[in-house]
C-alpha positions as a Python dict, from the first residue, in 0.01 Angstrom:
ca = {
    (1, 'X'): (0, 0, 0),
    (2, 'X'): (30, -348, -151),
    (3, 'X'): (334, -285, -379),
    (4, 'X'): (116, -207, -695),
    (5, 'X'): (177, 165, -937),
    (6, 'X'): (0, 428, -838),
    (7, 'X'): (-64, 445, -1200),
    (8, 'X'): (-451, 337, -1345),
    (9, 'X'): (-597, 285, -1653),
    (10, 'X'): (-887, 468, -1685),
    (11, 'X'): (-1156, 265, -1685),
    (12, 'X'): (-1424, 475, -1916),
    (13, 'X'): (-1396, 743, -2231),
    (14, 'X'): (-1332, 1088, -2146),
    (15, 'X'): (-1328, 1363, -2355),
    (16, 'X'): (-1327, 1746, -2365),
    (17, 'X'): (-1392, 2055, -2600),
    (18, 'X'): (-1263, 2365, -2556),
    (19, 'X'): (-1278, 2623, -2831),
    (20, 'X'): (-994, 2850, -2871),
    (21, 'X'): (-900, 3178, -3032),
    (22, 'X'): (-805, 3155, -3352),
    (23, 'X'): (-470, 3328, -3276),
    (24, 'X'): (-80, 3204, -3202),
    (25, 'X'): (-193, 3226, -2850),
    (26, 'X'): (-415, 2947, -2892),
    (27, 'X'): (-146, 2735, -2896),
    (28, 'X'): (42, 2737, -2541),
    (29, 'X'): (-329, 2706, -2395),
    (30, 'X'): (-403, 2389, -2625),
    (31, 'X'): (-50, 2235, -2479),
    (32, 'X'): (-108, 2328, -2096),
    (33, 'X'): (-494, 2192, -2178),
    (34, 'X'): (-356, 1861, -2341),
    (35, 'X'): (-116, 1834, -2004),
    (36, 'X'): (-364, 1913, -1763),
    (37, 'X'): (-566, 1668, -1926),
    (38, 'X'): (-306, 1344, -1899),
    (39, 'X'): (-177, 1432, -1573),
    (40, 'X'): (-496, 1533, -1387),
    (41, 'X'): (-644, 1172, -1425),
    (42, 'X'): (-317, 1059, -1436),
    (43, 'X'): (-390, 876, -1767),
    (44, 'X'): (-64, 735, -1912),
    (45, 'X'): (-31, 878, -2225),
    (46, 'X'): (285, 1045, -2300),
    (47, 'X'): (245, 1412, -2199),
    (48, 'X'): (532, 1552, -2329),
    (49, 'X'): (500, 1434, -2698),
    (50, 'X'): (97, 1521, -2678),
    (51, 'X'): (200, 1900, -2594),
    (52, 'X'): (383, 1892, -2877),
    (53, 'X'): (161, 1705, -3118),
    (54, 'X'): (-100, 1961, -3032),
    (55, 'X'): (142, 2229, -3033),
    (56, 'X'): (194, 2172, -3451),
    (57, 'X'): (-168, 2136, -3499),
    (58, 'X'): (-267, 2442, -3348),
    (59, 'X'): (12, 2662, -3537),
    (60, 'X'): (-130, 2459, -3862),
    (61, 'X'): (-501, 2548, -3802),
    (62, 'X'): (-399, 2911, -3708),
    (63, 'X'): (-142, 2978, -3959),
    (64, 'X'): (-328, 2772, -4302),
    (65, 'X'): (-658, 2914, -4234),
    (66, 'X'): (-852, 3264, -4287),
    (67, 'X'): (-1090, 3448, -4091),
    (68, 'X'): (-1090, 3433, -3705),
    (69, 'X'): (-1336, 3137, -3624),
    (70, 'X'): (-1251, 2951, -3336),
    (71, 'X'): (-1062, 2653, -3361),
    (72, 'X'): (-1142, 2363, -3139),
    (73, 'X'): (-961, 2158, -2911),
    (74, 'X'): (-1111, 1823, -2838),
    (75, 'X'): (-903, 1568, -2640),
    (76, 'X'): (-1057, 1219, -2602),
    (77, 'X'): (-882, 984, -2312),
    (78, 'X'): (-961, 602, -2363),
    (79, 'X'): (-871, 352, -2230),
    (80, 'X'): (-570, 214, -2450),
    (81, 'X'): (-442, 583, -2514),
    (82, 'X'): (-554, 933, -2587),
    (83, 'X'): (-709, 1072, -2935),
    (84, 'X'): (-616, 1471, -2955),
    (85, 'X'): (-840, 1699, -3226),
    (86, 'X'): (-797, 2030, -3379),
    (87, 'X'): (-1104, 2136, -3589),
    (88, 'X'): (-1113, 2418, -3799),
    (89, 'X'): (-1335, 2579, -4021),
    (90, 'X'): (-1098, 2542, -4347),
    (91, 'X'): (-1237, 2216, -4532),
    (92, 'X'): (-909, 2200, -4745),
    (93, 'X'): (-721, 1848, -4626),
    (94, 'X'): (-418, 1919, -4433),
    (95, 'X'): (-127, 1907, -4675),
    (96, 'X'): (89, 1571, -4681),
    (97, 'X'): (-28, 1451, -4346),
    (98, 'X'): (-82, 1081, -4477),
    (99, 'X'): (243, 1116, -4724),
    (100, 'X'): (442, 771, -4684),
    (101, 'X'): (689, 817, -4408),
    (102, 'X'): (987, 809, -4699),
    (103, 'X'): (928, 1135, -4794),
    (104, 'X'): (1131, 1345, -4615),
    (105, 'X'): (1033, 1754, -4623),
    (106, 'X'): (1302, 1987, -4775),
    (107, 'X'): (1562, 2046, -4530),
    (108, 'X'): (1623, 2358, -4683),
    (109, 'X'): (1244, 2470, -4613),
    (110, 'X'): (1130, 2683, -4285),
    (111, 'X'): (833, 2482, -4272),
    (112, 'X'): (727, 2132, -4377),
    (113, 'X'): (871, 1924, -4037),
    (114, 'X'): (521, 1941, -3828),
    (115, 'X'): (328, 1713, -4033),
    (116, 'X'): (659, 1498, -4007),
    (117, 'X'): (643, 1489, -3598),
    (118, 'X'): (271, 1409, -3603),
    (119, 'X'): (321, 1092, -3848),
    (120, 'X'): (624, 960, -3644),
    (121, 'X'): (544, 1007, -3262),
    (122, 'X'): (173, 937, -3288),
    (123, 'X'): (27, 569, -3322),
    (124, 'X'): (-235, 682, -3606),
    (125, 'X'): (-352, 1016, -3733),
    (126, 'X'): (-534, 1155, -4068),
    (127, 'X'): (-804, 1398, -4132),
    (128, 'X'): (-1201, 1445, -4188),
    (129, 'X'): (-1434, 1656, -4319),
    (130, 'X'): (-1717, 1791, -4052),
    (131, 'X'): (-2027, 1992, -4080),
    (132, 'X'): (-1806, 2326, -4020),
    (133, 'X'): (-1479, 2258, -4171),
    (134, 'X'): (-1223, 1976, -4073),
    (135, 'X'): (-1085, 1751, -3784),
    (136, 'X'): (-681, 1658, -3804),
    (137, 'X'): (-630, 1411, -3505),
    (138, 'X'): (-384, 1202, -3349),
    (139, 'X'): (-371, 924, -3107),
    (140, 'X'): (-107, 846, -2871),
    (141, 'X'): (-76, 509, -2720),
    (142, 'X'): (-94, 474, -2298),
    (143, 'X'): (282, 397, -2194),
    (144, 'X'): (271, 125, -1908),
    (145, 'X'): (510, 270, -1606),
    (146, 'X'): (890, 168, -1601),
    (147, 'X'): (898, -199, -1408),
    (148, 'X'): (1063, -178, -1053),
    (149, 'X'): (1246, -416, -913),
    (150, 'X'): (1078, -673, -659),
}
């Protein structure tokens, strides 16, 4: 070993799709996919707040849409960080994802503070329309290892 992180950049795009039950246990498998996913090709990206990221879509696309369409998981590793997906087949925008990060939610309210977590621990997010519904994403940055000592 010459003294260099184990860690690597990965050099090229990957990306997968899963689709996913459009139930509350749709969300533990979207977290242990989004792990898997970062720590398999040991990628960089912060697992822990991707998990939860993806965690808060996946209750959102379950609990704000009808019927029982499969919601889709689609995880894109690049280079400078990861871009995580949730589509759904609801075209309605997601409610006060993009609302200036002022605004707090009503701390009074049971719900309100997922929307919050995406727009402060990712680097970007937002929504768009597709042919069966919508995408809500958010990207996560890759997080260079701790320095060690010489």
């Amino acid at each position: 070993m010459n003294g260099t992180a184990l860690y690597e950049r990965p050099s090229a795009s990957a990306s997968w799709r899963v689709a996913l039950p459009h139930t509350a246990a749709a969300v533990p498998v979207a977290r242990a996919l989004v792990r898997a996913a970062l720590t398999e090709l040991k990628h960089g990206a912060d697992c822990d707040t991707a998990e939860l990221l993806t965690a808060e879509l996946v209750a959102n696309a379950v609990e704000h849409t009808r019927g029982d369409a499969p919601i889709e998981l689609v995880v894109a590793l690049l280079p400078t960080g990861c871009q995580v997906e949730v589509h759904d087949a609801d075209p309605a925008p997601p409610g006060h994802l993009t609302r200036p990060a002022g605004e707090e939610p009503d701390p009074w309210q049971e719900h309100g503070r997922g929307l919050l977590l995406i727009r402060a621990l990712s680097s970007s997010c937002g929504h768009r329309a597709t042919a069966s519904g919508k995408a809500v994403w958010f990207r996560l940055p890759v997080v260079p290892p701790p320095r060690r000592p010489v």
